[in-house]
N, C-alpha and C positions, 0 to 999 in steps of 0.2 A: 683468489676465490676458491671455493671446497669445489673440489671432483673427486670423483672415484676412478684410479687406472682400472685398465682393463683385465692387467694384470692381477690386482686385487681382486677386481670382480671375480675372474673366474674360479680365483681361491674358495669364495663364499658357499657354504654348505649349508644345504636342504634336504631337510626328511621329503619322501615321494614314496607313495603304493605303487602297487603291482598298476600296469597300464589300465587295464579294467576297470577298475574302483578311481585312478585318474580321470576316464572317460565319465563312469557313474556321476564323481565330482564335478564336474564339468559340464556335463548336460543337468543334473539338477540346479545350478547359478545360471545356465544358460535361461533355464524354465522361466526363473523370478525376471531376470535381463528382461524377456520377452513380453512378461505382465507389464516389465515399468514402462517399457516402449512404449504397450499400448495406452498405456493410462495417460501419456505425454501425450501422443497423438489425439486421443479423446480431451484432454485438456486444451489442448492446441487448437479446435475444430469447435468446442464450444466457448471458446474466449474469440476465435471469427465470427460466430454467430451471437452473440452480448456486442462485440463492434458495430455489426451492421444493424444490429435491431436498435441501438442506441442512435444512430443515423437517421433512423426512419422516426421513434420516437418521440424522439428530442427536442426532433426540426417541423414536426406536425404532420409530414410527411405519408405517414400515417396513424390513422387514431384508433384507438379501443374501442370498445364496442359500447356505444351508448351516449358517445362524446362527438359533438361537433361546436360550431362557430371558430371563429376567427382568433385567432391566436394576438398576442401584446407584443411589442416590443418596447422595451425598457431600459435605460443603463443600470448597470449595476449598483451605483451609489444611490439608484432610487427603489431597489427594492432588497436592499444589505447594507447595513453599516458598516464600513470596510475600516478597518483598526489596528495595529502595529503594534510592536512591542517592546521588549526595550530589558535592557540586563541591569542590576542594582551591581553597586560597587562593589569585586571581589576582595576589595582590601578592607570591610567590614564584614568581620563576620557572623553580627547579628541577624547580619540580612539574609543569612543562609542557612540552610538547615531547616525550616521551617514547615507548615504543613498546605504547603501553594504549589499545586503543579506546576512548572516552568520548563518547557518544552524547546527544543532546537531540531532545525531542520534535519538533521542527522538522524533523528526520532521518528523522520515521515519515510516508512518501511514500506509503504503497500498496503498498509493494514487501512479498511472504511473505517474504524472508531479507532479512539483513543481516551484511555482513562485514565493512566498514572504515566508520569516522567521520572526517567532517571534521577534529574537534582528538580528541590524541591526550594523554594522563596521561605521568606518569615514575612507576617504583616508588615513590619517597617521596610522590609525590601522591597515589596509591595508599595508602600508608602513613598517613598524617594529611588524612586523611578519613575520610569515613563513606561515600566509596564503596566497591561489592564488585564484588570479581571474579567475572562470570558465566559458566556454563563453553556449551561448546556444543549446542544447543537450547535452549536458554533460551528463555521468552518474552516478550520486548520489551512492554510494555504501559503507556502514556503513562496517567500519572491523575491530572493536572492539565490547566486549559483544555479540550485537545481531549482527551477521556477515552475511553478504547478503541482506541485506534491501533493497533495489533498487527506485530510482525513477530518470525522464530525466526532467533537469533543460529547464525550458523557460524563463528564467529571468535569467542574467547573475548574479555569485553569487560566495560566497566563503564557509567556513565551518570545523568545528575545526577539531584537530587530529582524530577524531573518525571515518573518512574516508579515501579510499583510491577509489577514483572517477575514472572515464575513458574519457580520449576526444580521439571520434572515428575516424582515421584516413580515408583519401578517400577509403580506400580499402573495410570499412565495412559501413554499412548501420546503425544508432543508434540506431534504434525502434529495429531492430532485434538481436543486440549485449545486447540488454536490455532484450529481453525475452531468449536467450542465458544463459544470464548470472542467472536468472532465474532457466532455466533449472537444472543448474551447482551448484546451492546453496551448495548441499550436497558435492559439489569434495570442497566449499574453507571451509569449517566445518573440511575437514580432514586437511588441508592446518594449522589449526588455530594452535598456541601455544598460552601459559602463562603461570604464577604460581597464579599470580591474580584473571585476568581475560583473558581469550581467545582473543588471535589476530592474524590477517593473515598481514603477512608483506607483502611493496610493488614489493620486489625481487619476493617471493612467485606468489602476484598477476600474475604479468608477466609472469611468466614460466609457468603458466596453458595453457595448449594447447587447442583447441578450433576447430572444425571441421566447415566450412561455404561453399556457394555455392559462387563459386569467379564472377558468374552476378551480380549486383547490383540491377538489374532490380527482380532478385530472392527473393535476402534478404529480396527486399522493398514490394513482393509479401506476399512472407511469416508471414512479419510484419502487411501487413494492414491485411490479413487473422484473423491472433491473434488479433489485435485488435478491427476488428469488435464482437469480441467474447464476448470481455473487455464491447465492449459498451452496448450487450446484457445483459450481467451480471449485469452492475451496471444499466439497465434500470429495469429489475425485482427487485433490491435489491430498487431502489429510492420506485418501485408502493409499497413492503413490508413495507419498512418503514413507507410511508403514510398511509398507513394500519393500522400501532401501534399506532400513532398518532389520527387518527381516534378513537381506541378503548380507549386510555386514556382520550380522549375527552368524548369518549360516559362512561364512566366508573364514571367520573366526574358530568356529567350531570346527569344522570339514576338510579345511586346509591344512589344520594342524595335528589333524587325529585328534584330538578331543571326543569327537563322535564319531563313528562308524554308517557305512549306509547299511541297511540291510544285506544280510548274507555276507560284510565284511570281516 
């Protein structure tokens, strides 16, 4: 295996300022350190509070302001189409290259939407499979390996075995059946068999029962609610990253003399 003696090591030569302009160096990256801490902590403290308010929410637990009655329970297969996918033979390569999003779980990043996939179908690949065309809102749902991955198609699309997706019928609202489903991560984890690798069948999907407010007007509530939440989080995560970016920049410049601090 590669190391580096110590010997080596200490041969290795580095430019270094005067201590002074070390320390200036040093407490300016400490400066940035500081901002990204807090923006983690701040991102950290509002992804607790999107958990528990999804808790309360979700479950009826508590309700918006203007909403009351009694909440539904439902299984899933009677208010989603729960649908699978399926790969077209890579030893044709008609079937490939084409202009059909075709989606694998490795694709489900974190990200709520999804619009374009890495590899793409052709119609006939499309045609001699057992993949399906999912329209938009869809929801993406990995049920192999990593089981619960979630994200809602905006681009009509397809995507191999390694999902078992939902198209939301009139009764439910998609943004909210997506954080829903969210919620529920841990109930399809017990749902999951293998000897392999772990999977939740489509039967399974289906029978999961599922608690919802039967207004529309509720779910779509509930949903932008969570969502604005979505947007505040990944507004602090874009400023922290700019942040890092920043620092590898100044890190770049400052460590190597490229730039000077003032009065250097």
């Amino acid at each position: 295996r590669y190391n580096l003696s110590k010997s080596k090591f200490l041969k290795l030569r580095i430019n270094v300022p005067q201590r002074k302009e070390q320390k200036a160096i040093a407490t300016a990256l400490s400066d940035v350190d500081a901002l990204i801490q807090k923006l983690d902590a701040l991102i950290e403290k509002k992804e607790n509070i999107k958990k528990a308010t999804m808790q309360l929410l979700l479950t009826g637990k508590k309700r918006l302001d203007g909403f009351d009655g009694e909440w539904e329970e439902r299984k899933i297969g009677e208010v989603a189409d729960v649908i699978g996918g399926g790969t077209p033979s890579t030893a044709v390569a008609s079937f490939w290259n084409g202009s059909i999003n075709w989606f694998t779980p490795t694709e489900m990043v974190g990200s709520k939407y999804s619009s374009n996939s890495l590899r793409k179908i052709s119609e006939s690949g499309l045609e001699n499979s057992s993949a399906k065309l999912l329209p938009n809102g869809t929801i993406l749902m990995t049920s192999r390996a990593s089981i619960g991955d979630l994200s809602i198609l905006i681009n009509p699309a397809t995507t191999n075995q390694g999902f078992q997706s939902l198209v939301p019928k009139d009764s439910i609202y998609n943004e909210f059946l997506y954080y829903k489903m969210l919620l529920i991560k841990s109930r399809l984890l017990k749902y999951a068999s293998g000897s392999t690798f772990l999977e939740i069948s489509p039967a399974k999907v289906r029978s999961i029962l599922i608690s919802f407010p039967p207004s529309p007007d509720e779910q779509k509530a509930i949903a932008i609610a969570l969502s604005d939440m979505d947007v505040e989080i990944e507004q602090i995560k874009s400023k922290r990253n700019k942040y890092k970016q920043i620092k590898q920049g100044m890190m770049q410049e400052l460590l190597t003399g490229k730039i000077r601090l003032n009065g250097k």
